[in-house]
BADRENMAR-296489 format. One record per residue: residue in one letter; x, y, z of N, C-alpha, C, O in turn. Coordinates in pm, whole numbers, padded with zeros to 5 digits, always signed. Example, Ala and Ser with C-alpha at 12.3 -4.5 7.8 and 13.67 -1.06 7.14 Angstrom:
// residues 2
A+01319-00569+00780+01230-00450+00780+01320-00330+00780+01424-00332+00846S+01285-00225+00708+01367-00106+00714+01290+00003+00787+01341+00114+00804
// end
This chain:
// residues 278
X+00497-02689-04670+00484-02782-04783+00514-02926-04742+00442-03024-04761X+00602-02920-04698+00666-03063-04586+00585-03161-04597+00599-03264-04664X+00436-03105-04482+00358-03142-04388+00254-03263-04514+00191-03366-04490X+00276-03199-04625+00155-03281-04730+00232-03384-04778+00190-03421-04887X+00336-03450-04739+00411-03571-04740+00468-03633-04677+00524-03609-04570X+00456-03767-04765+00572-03854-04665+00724-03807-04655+00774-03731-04738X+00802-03866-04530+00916-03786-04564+01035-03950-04509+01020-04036-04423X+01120-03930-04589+01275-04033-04520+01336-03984-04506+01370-03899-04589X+01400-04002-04386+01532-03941-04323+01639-04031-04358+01663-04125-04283X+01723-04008-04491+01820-04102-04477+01953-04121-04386+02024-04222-04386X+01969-04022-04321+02056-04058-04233+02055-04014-04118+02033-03893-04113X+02074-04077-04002+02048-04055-03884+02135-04187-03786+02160-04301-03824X+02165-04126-03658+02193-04239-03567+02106-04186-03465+02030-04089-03468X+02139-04284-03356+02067-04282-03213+02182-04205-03129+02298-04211-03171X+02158-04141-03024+02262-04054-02949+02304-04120-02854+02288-04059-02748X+02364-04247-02838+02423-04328-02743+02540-04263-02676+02620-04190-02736X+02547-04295-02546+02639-04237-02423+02829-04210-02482+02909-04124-02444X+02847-04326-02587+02964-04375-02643+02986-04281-02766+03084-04219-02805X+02919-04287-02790+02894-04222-02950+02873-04074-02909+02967-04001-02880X+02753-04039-02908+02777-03875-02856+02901-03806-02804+02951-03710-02863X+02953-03861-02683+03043-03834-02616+03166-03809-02643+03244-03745-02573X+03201-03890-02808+03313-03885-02824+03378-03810-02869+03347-03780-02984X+03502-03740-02809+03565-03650-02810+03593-03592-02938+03623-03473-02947X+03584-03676-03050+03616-03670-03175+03469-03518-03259+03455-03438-03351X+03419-03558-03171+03266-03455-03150+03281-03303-03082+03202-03215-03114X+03358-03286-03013+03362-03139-02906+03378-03035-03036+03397-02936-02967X+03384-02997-03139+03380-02926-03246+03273-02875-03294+03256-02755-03313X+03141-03023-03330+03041-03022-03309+02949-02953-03250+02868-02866-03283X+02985-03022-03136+02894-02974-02985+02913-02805-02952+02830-02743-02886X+03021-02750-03001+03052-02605-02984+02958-02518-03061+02898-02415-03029X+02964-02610-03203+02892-02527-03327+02758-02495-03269+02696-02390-03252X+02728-02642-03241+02584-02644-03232+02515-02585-03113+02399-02544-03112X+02604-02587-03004+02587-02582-02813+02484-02664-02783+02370-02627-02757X+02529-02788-02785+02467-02931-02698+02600-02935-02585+02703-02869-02587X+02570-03002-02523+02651-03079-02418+02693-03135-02418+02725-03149-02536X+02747-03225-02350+02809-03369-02339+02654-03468-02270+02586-03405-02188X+02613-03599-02301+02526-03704-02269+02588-03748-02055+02684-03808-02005X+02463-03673-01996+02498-03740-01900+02459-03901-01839+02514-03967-01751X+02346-03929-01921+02279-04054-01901+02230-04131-02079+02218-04055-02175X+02213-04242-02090+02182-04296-02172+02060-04231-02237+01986-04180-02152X+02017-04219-02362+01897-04168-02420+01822-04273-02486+01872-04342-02574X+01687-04288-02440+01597-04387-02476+01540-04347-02662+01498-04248-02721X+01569-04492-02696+01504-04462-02859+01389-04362-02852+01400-04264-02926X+01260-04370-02760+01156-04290-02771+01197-04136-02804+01123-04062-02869X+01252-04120-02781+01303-03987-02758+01343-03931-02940+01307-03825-02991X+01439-04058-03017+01429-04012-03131+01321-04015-03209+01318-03927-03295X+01228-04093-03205+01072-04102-03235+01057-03996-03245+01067-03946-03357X+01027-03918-03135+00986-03796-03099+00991-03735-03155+00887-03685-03198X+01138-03682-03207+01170-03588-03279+01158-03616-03429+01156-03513-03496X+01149-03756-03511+01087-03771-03604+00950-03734-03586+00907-03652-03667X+00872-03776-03499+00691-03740-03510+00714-03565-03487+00613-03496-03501X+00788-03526-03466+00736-03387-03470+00733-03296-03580+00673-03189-03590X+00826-03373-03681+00857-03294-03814+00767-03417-03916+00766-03402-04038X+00710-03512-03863+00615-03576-03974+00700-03692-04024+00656-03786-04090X+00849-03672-03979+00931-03808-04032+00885-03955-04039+00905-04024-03939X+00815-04018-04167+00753-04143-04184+00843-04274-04095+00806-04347-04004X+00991-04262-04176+01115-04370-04215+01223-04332-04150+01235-04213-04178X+01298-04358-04090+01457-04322-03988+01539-04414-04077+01490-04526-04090X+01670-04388-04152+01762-04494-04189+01874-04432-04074+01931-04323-04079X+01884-04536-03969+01942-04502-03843+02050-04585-03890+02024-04689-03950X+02204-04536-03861+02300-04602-03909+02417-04638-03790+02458-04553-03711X+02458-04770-03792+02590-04804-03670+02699-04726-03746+02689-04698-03865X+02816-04687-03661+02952-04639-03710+03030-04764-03579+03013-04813-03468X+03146-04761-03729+03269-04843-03691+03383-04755-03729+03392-04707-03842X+03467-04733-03637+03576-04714-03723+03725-04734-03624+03710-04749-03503X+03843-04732-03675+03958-04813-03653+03941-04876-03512+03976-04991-03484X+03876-04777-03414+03911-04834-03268+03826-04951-03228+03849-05011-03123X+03714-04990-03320+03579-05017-03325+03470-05002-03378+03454-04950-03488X+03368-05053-03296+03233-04970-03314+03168-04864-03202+03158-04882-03081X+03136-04769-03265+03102-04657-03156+02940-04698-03152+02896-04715-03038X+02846-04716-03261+02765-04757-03244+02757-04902-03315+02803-04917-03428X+02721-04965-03274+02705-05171-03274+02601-05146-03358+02527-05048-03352X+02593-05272-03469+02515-05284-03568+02396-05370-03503+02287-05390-03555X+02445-05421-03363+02276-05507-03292+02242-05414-03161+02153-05445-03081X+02328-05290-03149+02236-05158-03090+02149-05124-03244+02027-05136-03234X+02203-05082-03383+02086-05068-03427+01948-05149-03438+01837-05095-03444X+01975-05307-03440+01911-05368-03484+01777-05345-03367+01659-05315-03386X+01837-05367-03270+01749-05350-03173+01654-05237-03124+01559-05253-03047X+01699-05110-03188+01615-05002-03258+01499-05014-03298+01392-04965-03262X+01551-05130-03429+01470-05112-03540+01358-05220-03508+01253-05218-03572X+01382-05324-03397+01306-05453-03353+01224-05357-03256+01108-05392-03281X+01216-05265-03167+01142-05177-03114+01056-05069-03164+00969-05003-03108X+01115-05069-03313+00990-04954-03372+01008-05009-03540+01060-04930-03618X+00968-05131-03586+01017-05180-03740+00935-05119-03853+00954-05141-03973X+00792-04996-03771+00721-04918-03904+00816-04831-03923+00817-04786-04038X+00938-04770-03816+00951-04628-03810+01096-04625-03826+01163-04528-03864X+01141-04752-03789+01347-04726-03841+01351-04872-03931+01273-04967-03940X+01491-04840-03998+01541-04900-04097+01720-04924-04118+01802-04840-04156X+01738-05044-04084+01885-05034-04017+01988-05005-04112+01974-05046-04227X+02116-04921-04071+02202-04923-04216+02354-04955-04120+02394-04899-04017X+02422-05077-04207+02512-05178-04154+02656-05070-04134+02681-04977-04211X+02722-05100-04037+02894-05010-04066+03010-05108-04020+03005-05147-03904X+03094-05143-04086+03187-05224-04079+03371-05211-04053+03454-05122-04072X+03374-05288-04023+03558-05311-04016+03628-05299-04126+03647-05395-04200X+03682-05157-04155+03723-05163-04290+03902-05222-04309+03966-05246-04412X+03941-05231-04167+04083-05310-04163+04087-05453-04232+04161-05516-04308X+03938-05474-04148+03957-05648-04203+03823-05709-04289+03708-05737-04256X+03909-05716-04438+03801-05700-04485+03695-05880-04506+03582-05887-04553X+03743-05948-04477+03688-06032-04440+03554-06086-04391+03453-06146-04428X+03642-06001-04232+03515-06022-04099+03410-05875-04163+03288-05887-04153X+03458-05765-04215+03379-05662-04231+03255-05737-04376+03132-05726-04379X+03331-05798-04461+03237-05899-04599+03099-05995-04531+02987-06014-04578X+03180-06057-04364+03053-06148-04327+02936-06051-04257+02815-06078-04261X+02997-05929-04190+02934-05833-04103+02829-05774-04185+02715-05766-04138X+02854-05731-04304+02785-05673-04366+02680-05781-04456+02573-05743-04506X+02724-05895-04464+02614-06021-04511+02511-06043-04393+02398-06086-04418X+02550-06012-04265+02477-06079-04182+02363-05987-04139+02260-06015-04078X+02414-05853-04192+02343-05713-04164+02182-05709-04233+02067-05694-04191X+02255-05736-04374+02151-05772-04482+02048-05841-04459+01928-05815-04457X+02139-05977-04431+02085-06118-04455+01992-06137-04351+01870-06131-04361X+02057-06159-04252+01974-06163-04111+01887-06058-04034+01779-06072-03978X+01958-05962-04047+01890-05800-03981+01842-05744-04032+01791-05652-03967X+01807-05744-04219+01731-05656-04271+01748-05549-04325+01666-05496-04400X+01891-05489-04286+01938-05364-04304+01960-05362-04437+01984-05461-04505X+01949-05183-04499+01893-05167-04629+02029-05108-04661+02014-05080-04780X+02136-05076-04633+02277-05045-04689+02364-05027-04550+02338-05037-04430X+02516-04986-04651+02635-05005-04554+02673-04852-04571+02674-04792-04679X+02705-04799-04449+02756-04625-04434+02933-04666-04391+02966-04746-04303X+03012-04599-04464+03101-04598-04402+03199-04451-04414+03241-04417-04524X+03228-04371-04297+03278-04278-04282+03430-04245-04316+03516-04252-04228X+03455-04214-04424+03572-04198-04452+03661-04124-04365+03778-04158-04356X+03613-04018-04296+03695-03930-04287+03747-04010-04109+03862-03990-04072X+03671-04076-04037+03701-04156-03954+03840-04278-03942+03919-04305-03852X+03816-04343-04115+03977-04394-04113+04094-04348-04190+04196-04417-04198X+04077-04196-04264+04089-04112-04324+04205-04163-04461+04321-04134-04491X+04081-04269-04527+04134-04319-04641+03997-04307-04759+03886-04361-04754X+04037-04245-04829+03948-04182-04916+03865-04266-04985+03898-04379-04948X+03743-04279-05094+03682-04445-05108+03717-04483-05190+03650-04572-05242X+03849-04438-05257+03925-04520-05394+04005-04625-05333+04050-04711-05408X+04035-04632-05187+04123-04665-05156+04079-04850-05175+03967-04873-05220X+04155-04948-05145+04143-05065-05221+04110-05139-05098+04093-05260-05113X+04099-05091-04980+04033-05176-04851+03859-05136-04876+03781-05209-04815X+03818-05060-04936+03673-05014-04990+03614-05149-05055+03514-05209-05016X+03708-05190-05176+03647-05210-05269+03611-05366-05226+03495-05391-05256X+03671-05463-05173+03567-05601-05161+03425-05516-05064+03334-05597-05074X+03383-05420-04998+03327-05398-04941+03199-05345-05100+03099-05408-05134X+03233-05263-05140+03162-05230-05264+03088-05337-05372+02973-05329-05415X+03218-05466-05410+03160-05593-05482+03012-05616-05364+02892-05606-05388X+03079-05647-05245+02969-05726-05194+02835-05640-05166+02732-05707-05162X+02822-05513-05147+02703-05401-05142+02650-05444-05288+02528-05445-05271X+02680-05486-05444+02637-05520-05522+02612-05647-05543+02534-05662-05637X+02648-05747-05492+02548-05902-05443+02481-05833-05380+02414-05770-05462X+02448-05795-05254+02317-05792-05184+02250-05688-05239+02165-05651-05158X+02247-05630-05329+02155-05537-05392+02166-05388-05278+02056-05334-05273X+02255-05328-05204+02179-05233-05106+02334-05107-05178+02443-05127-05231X+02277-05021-05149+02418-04884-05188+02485-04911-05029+02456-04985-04935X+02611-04791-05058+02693-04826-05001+02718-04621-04973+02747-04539-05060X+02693-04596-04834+02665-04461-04818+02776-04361-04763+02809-04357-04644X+02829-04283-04859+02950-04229-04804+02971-04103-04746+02855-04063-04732X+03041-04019-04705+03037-03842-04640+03125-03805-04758+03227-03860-04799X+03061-03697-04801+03106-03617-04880+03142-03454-04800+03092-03413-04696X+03224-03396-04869+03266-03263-04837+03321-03228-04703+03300-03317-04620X+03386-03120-04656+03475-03122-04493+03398-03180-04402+03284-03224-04417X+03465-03179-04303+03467-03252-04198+03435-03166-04068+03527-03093-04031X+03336-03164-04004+03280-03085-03855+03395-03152-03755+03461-03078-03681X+03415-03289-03758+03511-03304-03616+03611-03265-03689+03608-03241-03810X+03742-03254-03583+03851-03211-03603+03931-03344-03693+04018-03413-03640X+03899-03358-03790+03961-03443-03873+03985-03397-03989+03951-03287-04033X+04070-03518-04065+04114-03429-04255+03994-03455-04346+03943-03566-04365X+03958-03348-04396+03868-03349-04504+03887-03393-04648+03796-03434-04720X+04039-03376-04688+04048-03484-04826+03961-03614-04848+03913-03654-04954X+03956-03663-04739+03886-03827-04824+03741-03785-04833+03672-03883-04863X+03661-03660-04816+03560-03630-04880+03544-03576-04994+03439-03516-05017X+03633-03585-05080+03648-03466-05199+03533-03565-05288+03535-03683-05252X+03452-03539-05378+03390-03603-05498+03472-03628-05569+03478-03745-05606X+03557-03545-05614+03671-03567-05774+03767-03579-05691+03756-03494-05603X+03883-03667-05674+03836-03794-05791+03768-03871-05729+03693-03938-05800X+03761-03901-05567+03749-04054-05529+03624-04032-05510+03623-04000-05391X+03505-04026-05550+03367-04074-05545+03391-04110-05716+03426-04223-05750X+03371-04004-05811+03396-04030-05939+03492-04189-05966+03448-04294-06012X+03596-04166-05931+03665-04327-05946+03621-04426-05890+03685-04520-05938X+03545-04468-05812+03488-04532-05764+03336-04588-05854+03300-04698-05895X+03283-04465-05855+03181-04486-05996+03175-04529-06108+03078-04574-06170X+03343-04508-06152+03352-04551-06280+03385-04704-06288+03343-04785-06370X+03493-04730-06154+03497-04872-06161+03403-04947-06077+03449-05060-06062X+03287-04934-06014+03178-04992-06008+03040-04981-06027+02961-04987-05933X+02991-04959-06200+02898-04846-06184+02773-04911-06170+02663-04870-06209X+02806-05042-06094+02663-05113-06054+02594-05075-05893+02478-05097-05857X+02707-05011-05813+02697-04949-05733+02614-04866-05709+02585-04801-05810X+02544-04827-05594+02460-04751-05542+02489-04647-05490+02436-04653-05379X+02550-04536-05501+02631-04450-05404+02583-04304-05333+02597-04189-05375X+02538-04340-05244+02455-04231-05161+02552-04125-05094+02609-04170-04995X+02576-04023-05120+02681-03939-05064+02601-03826-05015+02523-03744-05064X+02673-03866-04850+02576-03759-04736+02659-03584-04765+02738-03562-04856X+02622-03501-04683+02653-03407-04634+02648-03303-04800+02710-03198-04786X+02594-03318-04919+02619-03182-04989+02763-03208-05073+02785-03249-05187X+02824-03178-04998+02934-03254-05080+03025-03065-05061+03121-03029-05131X+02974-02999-04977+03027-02843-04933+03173-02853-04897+03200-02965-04855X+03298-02752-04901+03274-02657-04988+03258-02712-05197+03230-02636-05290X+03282-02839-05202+03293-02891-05361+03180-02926-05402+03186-03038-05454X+03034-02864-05402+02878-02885-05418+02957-02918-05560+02997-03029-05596X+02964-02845-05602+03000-02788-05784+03061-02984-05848+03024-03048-05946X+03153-03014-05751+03230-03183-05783+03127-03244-05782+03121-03335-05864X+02979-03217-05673+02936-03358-05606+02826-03359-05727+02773-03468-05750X+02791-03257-05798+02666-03233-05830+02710-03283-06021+02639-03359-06088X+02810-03233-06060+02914-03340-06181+02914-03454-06130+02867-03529-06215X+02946-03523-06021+02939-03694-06015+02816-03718-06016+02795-03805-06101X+02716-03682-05961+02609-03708-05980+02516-03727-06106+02427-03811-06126X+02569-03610-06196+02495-03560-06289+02568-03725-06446+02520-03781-06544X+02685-03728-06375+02765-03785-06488+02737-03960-06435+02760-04048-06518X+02693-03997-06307+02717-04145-06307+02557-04185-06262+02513-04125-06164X+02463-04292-06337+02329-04342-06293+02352-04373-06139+02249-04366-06071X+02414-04392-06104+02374-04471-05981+02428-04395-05847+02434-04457-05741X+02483-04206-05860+02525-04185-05742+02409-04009-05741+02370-03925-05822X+02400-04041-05590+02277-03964-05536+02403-03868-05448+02526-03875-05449X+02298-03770-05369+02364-03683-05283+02205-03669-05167+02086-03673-05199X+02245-03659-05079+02169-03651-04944+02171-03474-04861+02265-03406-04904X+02124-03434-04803+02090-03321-04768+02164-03293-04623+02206-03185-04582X+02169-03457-04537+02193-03422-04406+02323-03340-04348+02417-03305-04420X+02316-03320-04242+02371-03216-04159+02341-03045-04240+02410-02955-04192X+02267-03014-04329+02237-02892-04343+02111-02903-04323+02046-03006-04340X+02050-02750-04271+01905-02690-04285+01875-02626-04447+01955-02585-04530X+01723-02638-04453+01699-02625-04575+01756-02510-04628+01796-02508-04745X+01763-02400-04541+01800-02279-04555+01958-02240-04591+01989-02124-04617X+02014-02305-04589+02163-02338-04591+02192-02421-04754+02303-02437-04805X+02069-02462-04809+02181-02571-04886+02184-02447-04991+02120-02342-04993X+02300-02510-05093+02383-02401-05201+02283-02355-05291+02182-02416-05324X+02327-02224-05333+02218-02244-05489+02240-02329-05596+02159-02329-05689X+02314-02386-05597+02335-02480-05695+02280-02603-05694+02235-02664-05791X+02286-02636-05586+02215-02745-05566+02083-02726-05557+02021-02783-05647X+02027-02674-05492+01868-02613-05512+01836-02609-05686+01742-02672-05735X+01918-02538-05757+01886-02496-05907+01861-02664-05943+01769-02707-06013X+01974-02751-05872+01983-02874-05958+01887-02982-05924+01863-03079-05996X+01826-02952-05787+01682-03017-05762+01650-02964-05847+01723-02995-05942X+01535-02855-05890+01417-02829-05988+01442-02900-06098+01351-02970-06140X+01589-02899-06179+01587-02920-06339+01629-03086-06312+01560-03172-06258X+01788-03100-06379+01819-03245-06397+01834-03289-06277+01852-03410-06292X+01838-03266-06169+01873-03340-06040+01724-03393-05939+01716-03429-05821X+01653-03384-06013+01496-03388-05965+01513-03541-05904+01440-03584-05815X+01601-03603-05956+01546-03742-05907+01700-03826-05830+01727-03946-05822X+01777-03705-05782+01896-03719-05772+01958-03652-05574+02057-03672-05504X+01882-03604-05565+01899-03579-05437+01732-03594-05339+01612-03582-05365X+01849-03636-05179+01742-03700-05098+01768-03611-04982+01869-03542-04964X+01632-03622-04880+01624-03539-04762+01729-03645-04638+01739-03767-04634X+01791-03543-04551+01871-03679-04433+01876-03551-04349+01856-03440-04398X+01902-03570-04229+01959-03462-04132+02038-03448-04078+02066-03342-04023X+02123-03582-04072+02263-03615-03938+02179-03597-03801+02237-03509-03737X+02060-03645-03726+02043-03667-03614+02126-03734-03558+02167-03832-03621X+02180-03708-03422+02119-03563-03355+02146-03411-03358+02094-03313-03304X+02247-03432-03444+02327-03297-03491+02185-03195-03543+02158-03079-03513X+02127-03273-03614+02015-03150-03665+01950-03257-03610+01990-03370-03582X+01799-03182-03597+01668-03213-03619+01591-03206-03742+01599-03100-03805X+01488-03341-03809+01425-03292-03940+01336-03165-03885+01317-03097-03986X+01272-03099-03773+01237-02987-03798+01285-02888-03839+01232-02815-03922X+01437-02863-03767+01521-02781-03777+01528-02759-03940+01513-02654-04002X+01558-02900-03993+01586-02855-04112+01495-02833-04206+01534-02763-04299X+01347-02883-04212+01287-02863-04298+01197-02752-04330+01119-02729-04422X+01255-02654-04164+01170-02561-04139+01138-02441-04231+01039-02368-04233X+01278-02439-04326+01221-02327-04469+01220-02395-04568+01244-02348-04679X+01194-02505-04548+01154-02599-04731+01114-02492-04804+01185-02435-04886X+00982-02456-04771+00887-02360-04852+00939-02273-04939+00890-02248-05049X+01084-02202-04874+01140-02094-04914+01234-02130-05063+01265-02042-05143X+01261-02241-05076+01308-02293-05174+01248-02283-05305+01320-02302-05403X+01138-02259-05319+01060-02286-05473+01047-02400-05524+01040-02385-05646X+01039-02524-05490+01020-02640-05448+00900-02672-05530+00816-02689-05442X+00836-02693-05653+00730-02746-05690+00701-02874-05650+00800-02938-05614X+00563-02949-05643+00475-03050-05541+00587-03183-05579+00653-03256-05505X+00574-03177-05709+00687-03298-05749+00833-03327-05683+00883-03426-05629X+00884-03178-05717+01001-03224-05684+01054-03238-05485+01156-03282-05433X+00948-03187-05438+00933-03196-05329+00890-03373-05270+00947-03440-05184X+00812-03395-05324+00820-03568-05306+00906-03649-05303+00949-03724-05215X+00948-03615-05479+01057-03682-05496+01210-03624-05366+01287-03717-05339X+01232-03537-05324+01327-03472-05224+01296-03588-05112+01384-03665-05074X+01169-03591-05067+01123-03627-04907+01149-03761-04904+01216-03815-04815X+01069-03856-05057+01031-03963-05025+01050-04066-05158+01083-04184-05146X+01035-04026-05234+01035-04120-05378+01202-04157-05405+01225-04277-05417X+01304-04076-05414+01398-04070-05440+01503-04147-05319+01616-04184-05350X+01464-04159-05222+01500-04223-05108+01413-04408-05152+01498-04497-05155X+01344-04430-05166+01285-04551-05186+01321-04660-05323+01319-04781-05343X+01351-04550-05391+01448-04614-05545+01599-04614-05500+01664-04709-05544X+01658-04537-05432+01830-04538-05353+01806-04699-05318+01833-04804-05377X+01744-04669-05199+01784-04759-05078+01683-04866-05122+01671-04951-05035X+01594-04890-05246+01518-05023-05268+01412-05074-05183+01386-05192-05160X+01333-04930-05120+01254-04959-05027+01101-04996-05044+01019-05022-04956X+01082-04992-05208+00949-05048-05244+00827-05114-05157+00709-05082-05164X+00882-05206-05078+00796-05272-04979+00789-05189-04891+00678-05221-04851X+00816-05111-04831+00810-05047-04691+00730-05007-04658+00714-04940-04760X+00604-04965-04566+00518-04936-04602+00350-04973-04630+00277-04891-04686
// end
């Protein structure tokens, strides 16, 4: 069914030597049995694996977190300046200082193009109520772009509280409900929380990535067909998955033509404000 549409991957990075490697990952890498990166990996390579599953759009995202940046927001840019039909940059910032992280993320926008800010909670393991979030949130609402968070446990060996939906996605919603709030991963084991925040606030979505189609809950499946039709988006966590990998039992879902669009491609373009793209 896939194959008769366009499709966006909302979330994805590039598998850089730094980033892959990091130890914070060997949990991962077990689940999945990848390796460790012995040499740098050329963007072509993620192409690739988008053209093989039909992937139109890449929202390829930098990560920052306390020690740094693992991936640099002008390694993405430079991605996206090498393939600008096929990636789409998404900004990640200094959430210590919120300042330099307010200009980082203006300059992301402003200058680079990038269509939102991802920031990994469970990396500075302060949940997104927390009040170093929120000038980061005002300013995702001047520049018009959402602000993309991880929902539900955690694959590296880290604490999974600051993914919970209830309260801190919900509180967050309520006190900014101009906000855009894209929440990756399902929102597993609390589908049941993510799919109430969703259902209860206009402006917060849920994303598919790091599961195969075959994997996501029944609940969430039930809540694509009926009220959630326009509420959840396709992502994969590349390189962790592949969109083949995952889209490989779409079919099996019961998926009517609509709501399958809206999954791949429509619902991703009203999130992230991608109207022009294209």
């Amino acid at each position: 069914m896939a194959e008769n549409h366009n499709i966006i991957d909302v979330w994805m990075q590039h598998p850089t030597l730094k980033f892959s490697n990091h130890p914070m990952f060997d949990s991962l890498r077990k689940w999945t049995g990848q390796d460790k990166l012995d040499s740098e990996i050329p963007i072509d390579m993620t192409i690739a694996a988008m053209d093989q599953a039909r992937v139109s759009l890449g929202l390829i995202c930098a990560w920052w977190g306390p020690c740094g940046p693992l991936i640099h927001n002008d390694e993405v840019a430079a991605y996206v300046r090498e393939y600008p039909d096929r990636l789409i940059g998404i900004a990640s910032v200094d959430l210590y200082r919120p300042m330099d992280g307010i200009r980082e993320l203006r300059r992301c926008v402003k200058e680079l193009g990038f269509k939102g800010l991802r920031m990994v909670q469970w990396l500075w393991n302060l949940p997104p109520n927390d009040r170093r979030y929120y000038p980061l949130y005002a300013e995702c609402i001047e520049l018009g772009v959402p602000v993309c968070l991880q929902v539900g446990h955690t694959g590296p060996l880290c604490p999974s509280e600051p993914g919970r939906p209830i309260p801190y996605v919900d509180e967050v919603a309520l006190e900014f409900p101009e906000l855009r709030i894209i929440c990756g991963h399902i929102g597993y084991p609390w589908t049941m929380e993510m799919i109430a925040v969703a259902t209860k606030h206009e402006n917060v979505y849920i994303d598919t990535s790091a599961y195969i189609a075959k994997r996501y809950p029944t609940e969430l499946v039930n809540y694509m067909k009926r009220n959630g039709r326009k509420k959840v988006m396709f992502g994969t966590n590349f390189p962790m998955l592949t969109a083949d990998m995952c889209l490989r039992d779409l079919a099996t879902l019961g998926l009517d033509d609509e709501v399958t669009r809206l999954f791949l491609f429509d619902n991703a373009v009203r999130a992230f404000g991608l109207d022009s793209w294209g």
